[in-house]
C-alpha positions as CSV (number, residue, x, y, z in Angstrom):
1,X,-6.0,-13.5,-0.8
2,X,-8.2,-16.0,-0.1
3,X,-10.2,-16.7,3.3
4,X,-8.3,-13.3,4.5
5,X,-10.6,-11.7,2.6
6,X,-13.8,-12.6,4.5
7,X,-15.5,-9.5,4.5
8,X,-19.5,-10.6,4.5
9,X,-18.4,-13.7,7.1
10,X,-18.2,-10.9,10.1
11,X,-19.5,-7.5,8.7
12,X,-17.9,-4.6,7.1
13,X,-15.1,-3.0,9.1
14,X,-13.1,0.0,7.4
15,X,-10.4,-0.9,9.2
16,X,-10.4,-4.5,7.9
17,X,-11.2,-3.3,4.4
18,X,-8.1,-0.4,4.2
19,X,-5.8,-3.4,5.5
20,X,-7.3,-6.1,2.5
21,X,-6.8,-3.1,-0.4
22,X,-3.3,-2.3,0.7
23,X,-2.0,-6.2,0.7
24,X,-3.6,-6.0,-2.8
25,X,-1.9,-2.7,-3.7
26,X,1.4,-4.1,-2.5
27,X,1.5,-7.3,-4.4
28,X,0.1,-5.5,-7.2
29,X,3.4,-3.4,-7.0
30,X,5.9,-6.1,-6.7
31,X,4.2,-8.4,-9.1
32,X,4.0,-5.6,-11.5
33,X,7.8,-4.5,-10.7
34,X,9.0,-8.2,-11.1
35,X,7.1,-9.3,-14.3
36,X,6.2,-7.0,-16.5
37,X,8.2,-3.6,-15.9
38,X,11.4,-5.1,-14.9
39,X,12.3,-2.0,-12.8
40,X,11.2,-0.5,-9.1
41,X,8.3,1.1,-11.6
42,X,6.6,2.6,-7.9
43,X,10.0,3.0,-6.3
44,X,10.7,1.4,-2.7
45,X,7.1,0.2,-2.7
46,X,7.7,-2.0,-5.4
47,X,10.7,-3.8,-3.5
48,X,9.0,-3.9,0.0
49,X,5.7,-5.3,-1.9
50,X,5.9,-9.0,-1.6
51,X,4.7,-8.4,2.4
52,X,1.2,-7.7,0.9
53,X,1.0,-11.6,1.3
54,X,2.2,-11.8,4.8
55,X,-0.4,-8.8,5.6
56,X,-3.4,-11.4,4.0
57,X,-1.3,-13.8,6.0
58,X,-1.9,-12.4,9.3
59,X,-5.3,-11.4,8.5
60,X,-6.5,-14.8,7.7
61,X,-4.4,-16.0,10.5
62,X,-6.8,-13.6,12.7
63,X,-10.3,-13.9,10.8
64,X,-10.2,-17.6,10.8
65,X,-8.7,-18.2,14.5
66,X,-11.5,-15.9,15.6
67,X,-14.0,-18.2,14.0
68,X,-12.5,-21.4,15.3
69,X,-11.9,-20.2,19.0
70,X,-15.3,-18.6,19.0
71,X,-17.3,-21.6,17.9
72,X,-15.0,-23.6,20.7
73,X,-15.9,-21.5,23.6
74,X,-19.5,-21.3,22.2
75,X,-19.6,-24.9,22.3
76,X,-17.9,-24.8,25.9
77,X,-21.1,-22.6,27.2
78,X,-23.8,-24.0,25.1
79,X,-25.7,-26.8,23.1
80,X,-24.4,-26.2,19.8
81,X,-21.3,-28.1,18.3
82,X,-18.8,-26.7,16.7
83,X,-18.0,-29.0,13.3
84,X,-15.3,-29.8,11.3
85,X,-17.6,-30.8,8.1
86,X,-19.3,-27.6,8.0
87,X,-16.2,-25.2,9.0
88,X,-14.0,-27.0,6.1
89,X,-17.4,-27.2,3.8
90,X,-17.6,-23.4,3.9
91,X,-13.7,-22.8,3.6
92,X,-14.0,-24.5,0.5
93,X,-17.4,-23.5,-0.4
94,X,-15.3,-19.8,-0.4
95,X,-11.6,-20.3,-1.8
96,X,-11.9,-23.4,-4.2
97,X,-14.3,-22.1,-7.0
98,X,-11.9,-19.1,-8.0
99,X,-9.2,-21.0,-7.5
100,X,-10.5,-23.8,-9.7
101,X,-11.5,-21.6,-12.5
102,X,-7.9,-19.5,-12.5
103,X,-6.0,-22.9,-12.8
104,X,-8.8,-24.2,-15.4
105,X,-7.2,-21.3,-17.7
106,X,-3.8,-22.0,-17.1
107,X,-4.4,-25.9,-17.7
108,X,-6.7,-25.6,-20.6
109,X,-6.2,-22.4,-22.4
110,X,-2.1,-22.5,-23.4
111,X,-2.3,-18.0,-24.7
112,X,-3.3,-17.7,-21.1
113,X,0.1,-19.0,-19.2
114,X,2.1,-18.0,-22.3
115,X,5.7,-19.8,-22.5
116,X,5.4,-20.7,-18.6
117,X,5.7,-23.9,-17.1
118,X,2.7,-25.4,-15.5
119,X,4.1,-27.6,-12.6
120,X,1.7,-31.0,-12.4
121,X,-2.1,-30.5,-11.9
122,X,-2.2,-32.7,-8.7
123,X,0.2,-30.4,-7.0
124,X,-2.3,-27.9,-7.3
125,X,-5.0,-30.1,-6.4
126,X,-3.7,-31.3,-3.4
127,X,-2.3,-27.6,-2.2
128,X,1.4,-29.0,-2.3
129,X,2.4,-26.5,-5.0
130,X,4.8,-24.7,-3.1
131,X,6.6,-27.1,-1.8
132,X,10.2,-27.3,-3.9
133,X,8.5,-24.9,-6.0
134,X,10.3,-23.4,-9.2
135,X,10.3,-20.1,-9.2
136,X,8.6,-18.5,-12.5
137,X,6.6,-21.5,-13.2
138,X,2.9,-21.2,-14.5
139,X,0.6,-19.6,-11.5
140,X,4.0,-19.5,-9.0
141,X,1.8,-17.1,-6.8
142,X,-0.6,-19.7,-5.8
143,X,2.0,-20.9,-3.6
144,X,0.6,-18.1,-0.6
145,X,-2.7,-19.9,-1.6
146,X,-1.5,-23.5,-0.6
147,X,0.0,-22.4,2.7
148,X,-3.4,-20.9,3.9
149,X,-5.2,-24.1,2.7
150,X,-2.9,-26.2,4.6
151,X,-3.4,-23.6,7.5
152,X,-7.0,-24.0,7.1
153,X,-7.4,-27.7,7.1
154,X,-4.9,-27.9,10.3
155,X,-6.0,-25.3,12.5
156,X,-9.3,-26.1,13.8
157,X,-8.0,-29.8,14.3
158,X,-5.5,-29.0,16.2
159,X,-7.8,-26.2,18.3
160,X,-10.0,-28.6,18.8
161,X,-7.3,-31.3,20.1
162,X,-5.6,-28.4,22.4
163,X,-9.5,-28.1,23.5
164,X,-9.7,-31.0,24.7
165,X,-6.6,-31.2,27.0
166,X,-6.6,-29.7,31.2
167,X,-5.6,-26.3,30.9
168,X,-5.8,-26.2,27.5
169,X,-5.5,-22.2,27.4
170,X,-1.8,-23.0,28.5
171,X,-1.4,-25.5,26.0
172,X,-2.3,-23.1,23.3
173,X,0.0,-20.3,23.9
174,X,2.9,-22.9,24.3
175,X,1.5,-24.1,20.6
176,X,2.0,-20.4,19.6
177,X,5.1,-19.8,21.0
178,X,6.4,-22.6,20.0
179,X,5.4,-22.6,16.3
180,X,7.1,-19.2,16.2
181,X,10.2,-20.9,17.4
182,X,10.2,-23.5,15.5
183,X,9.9,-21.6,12.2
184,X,13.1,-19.3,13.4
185,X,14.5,-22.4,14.0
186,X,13.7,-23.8,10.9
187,X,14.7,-20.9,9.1
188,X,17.8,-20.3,10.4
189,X,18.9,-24.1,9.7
190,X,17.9,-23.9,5.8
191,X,19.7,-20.3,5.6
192,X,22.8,-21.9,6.7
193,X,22.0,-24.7,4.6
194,X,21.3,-22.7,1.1
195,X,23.1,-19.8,1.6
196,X,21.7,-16.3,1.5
197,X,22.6,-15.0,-1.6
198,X,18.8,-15.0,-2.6
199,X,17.7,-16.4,-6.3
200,X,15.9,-20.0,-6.7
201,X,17.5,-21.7,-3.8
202,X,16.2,-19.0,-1.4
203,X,12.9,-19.0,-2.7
204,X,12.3,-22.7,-3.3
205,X,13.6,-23.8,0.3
206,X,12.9,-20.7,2.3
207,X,10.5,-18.2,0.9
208,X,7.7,-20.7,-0.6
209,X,8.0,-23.3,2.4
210,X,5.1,-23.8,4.3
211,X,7.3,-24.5,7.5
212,X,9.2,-21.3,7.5
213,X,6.1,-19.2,6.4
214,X,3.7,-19.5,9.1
215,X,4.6,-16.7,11.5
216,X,1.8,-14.5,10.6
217,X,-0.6,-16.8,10.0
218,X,0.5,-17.7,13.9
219,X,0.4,-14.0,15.0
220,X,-2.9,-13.7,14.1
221,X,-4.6,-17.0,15.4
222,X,-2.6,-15.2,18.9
223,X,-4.7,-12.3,18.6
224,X,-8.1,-14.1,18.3
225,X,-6.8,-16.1,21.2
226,X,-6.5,-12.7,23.2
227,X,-10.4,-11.8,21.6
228,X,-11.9,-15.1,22.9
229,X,-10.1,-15.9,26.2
230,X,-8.5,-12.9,27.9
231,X,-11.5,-10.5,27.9
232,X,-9.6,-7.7,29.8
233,X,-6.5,-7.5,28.0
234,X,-8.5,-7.1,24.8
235,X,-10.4,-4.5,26.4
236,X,-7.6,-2.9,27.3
237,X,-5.5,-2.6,24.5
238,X,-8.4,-1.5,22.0
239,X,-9.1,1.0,24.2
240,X,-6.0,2.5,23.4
241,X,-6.0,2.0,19.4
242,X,-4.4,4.8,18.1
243,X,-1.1,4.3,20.6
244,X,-1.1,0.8,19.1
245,X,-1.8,1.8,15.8
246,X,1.6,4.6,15.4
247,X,3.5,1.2,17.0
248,X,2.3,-1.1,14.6
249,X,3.2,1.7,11.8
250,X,6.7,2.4,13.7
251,X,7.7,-1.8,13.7
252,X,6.6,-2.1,10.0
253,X,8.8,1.1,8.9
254,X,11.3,-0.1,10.7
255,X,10.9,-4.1,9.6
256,X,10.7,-3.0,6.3
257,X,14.0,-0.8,6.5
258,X,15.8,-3.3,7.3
259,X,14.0,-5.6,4.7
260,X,15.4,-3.4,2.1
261,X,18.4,-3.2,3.4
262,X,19.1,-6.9,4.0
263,X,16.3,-9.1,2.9
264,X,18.2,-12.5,2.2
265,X,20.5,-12.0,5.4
266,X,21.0,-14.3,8.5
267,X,18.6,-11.6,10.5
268,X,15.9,-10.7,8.6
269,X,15.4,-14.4,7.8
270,X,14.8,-15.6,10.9
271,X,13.4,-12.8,12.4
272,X,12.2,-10.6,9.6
273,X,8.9,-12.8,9.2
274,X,8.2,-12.7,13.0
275,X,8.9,-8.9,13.1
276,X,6.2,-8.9,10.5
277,X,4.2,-10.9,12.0
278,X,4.0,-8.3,15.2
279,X,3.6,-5.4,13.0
280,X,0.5,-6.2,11.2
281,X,-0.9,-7.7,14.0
282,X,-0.3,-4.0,15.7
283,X,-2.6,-2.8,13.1
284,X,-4.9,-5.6,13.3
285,X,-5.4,-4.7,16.3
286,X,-5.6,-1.0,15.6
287,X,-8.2,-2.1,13.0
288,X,-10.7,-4.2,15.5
289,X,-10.3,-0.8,18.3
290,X,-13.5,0.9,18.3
291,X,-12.6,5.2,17.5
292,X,-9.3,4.5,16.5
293,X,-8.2,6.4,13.4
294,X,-7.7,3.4,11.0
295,X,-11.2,2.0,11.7
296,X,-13.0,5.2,11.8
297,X,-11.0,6.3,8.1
298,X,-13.1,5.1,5.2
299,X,-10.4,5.1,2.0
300,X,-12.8,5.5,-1.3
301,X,-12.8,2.5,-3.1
302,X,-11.0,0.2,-0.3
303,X,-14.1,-1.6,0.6
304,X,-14.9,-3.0,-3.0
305,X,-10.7,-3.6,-3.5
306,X,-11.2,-5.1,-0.2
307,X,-14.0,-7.5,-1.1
308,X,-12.6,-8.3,-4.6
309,X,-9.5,-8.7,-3.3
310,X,-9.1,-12.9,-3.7
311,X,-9.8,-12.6,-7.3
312,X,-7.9,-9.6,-8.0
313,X,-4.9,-11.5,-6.3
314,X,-5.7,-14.4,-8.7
315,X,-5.4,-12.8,-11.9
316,X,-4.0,-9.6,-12.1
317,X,0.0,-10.9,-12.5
318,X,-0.9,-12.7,-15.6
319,X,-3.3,-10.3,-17.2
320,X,-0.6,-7.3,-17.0
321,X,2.1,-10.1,-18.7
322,X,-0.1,-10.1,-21.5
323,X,-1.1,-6.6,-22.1
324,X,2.7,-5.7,-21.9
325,X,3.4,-6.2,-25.9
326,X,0.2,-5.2,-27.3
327,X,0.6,-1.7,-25.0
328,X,4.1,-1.1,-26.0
329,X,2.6,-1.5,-30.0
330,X,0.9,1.5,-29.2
331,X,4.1,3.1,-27.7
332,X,3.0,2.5,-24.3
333,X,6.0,1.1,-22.1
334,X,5.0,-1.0,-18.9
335,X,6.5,2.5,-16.6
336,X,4.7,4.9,-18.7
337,X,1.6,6.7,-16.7
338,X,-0.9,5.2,-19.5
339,X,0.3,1.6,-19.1
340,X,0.2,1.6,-15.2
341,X,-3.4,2.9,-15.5
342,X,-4.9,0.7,-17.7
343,X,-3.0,-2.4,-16.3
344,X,-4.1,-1.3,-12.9
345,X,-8.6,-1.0,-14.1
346,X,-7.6,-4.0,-16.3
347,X,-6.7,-6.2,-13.2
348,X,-9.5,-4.8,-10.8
349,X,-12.7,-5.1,-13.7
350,X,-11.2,-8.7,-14.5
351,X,-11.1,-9.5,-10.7
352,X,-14.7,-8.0,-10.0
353,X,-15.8,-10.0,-13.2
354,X,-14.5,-13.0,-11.7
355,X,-15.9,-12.4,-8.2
356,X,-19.5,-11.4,-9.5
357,X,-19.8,-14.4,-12.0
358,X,-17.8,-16.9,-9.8
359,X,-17.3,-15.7,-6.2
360,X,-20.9,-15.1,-5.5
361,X,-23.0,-17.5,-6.7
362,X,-21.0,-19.8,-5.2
363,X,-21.5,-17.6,-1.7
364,X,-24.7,-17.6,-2.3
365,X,-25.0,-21.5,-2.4
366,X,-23.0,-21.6,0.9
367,X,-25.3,-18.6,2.8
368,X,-28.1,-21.4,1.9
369,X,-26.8,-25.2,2.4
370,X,-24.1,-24.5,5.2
371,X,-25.1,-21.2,6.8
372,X,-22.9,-21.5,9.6
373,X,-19.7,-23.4,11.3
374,X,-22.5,-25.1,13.8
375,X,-24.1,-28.5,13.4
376,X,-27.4,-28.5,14.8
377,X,-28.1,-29.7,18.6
378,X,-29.4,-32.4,18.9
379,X,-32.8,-32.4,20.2
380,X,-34.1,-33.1,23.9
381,X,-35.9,-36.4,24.8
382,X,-39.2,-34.0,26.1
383,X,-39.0,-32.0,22.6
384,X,-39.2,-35.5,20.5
385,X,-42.0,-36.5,22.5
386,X,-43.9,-33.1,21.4
C-alpha cells in the first residue's frame, strides 16, 4: 500500500519484497473472504488477513522514518538541507496519481462502485475519509491510505521539531513510547466506550481511527531510529537475523492466535495492535539482516507483486465484486478453484496495468524534477566569485 511500497526509493531487497507480496496476499484474502465469497474461502488466512495492512503499516512506518532520520543526521554532518517541499513533493509525486485515478472511477464511472455509497469527495481529498467512516461505503479501504498520508505529512515535522531540541535522541524515544501509550490508552477508552461486540461501532471508532491505528506505523519509525542513531545495537541485532527472524514468526503466530480467538476483546484491542506492531518489526528486521534466511530467499513472483503492490491494493476488492455474477453465469462460484484463479490474474494484470500506465510515468517525472529529499546548498562566497 502506498509509500510502503518503495521499492526503487532504496534498491531491491528480497526480504522487503517477500514482506510487500504477503501484506498483498493477506488483504487479498480477507477482502476476497468479506466481499465477494462470503465465507473463510482460504480458511484461517482469510480471517487473520486484515493485518496485511498493519504489515504495509510498519513497513512504511520503517521505509519512510529511514528517509527522514537519514536526511536529519545527513544534514547534522554536512552542507545539504534536508526539506520539507521536496520530501512531501515526492510523497505525493508517488501515492497521489493512483490514488487520484482509482477515486476518478468511483466518482465518475457509477458500474464501477455498483450500489455503494460514495462518502463526499473532499473527505477523500483531504485524507479524512476514515474518520467516522461507514463501513461498506464506496472505496472503504482507502481508509489505510488516509492514515499513512496523515503519517506522512506529520512525521518529518515533527522529526524535524524533536531535531531541534537538547538531547533530542531522548526526546524521540519518549515521542515513541509515548505515542504507543497513548493509542493503548486511547484504545482502551473508546472500547469501553463502544463496547466490543465488533460490527460498525467497532470499526467506525476503533478500527478506521487514525488515533488508535498508529502503532505500527510507530514501530517502524523506532527501528529506523535504531538504523540512524545507535550504530551498535543495529549491528548487533542484524548480525543475528535468523534468531530474530523465528521470534518475529513466533510473536505473530502467537498475536494472531489470539486475534482469532478474541479479536474485538478488551486485550487484543489495546494490545493486539502493539503486539503486531513488534512482530513485523521482528521481521523487518530479519528482512534488513545481511545472510539471514528471509533476505537471502527470493519467492518467484514476490518482487513484481511487491512493486505492484499500491495498485493491486487499489483495485483488486472492487474488480473481484464485479466479476462475481458474470463468473457464477458460467457456473463459476466465488470458492470454486476457477473463480479464485481468474479473480486472483484479474487483480494483479489490472494492478500492473495501472502501475505501468499510471505509477511510472509519474515516477519518472519525480526521478527528473525532484530527484531527491535534499534542497541544494547553498553556494560559498569564494565559489560565486569563480
Amino acid at each position: 500500500m502506498n509509500s510502503s511500497l518503495i521499492g526503487r526509493d532504496l534498491g531491491r531487497n528480497s526480504g522487503l519484497d517477500t514482506l510487500r507480496a504477503l501484506a498483498i496476499v493477506l488483504v487479498f484474502m480477507n477482502h476476497y473472504m468479506i466481499f465477494v465469497s462470503f465465507s473463510p474461502t482460504f480458511g484461517w488466512m482469510s480471517e487473520i488477513g486484515w493485518t496485511g495492512v498493519d504489515l504495509f503499516f510498519a513497513l512504511s512506518g520503517y521505509l519512510i522514518g529511514n528517509q527522514i532520520l537519514s536526511g536529519i543526521r545527513r544534514q547534522q554532518t554536512g552542507p545539504e538541507r534536508f526539506s520539507l517541499p521536496r520530501f512531501y513533493a515526492r510523497r505525493f509525486l508517488r501515492t497521489l496519481p493512483n490514488f487520484y485515478f482509482v477515486l476518478a472511477l468511483y466518482a465518475l464511472w457509477p458500474y464501477w462502485r455498483g450500489e455503494s455509497v460514495l462518502p463526499p469527495l473532499w473527505t477523500f481529498l483531504t485524507f479524512t475519509q476514515n474518520i467516522q467512516l461507514t463501513p461498506g461505503t464506496a472505496f472503504s479501504h482507502a481508509w489505510s491510505l488516509c492514515v499513512e498520508e496523515q503519517f506522512y505529512v506529520l512525521l518529518p515535522a515533527v522529526a524535524l521539531l524533536i531535531a531541534a531540541c537538547r538531547k533530542s535522541l531522548l526526546w524521540a524515544w519518549v515521542a515513541v513510547v509515548g505515542s504507543l501509550l497513548a493509542g493503548a490508552a486511547v484504545r482502551s477508552y473508546l472500547w469501553t466506550r463502544y463496547g466490543g461486540e465488533g460490527g460498525f461501532l467497532y470499526y467506525t471508532h476503533i478500527y478506521y481511527a487514525s488515533w488508535c491505528r498508529f502503532d505500527e506505523l510507530v514501530c517502524g519509525v523506532a527501528l529506523a531510529l535504531v538504523r540512524n542513531y545507535h550504530a551498535g545495537a543495529w549491528k548487533v541485532i542484524t548480525s543475528r537475523g535468523n534468531w530474530v527472524l523465528a521470534a518475529g514468526a513466533g510473536m505473530l503466530a502467537l498475536t494472531w492466535s489470539m486475534l482469532l480467538e478474541d479479536h474485538y476483546g478488551y486485550t487484543m484491542t489495546v494490545f493486539g495492535y502493539p503486539m503486531l506492531g513488534v512482530s513485523f518489526t521482528l521481521l523487518l528486521i530479519a528482512a534488513l539482516s545481511p545472510g539471514s534466511l528471509l533476505q537471502r530467499w527470493r519467492v518467484p513472483g514476490a518482487a513484481s507483486i511487491a512493486l505492484w503492490s499500491y495498485a493491486i491494493y487499489l483495485t483488486h476488492k472492487q474488480l473481484c465484486v464485479l466479476m462475481r455474477v458474470p463468473l457464477r453465469g458460467y457456473g463459476w462460484l466465488p470458492d470454486s478453484w476457477q473463480a479464485i484463479v481468474i479473480m486472483s490474474l484479474a487483480s494483479v494484470a489490472v494492478g500492473w496495468l495501472l502501475f505501468l500506465l499510471v505509477e511510472t510515468p509519474f515516477m519518472i517525472l519525480r526521478d527528473r524534477f525532484v530527484p531527491s529529499n535534499f534542497a541544494r546548498p547553498k553556494a560559498e562566497p569564494a565559489a560565486l566569485a569563480a
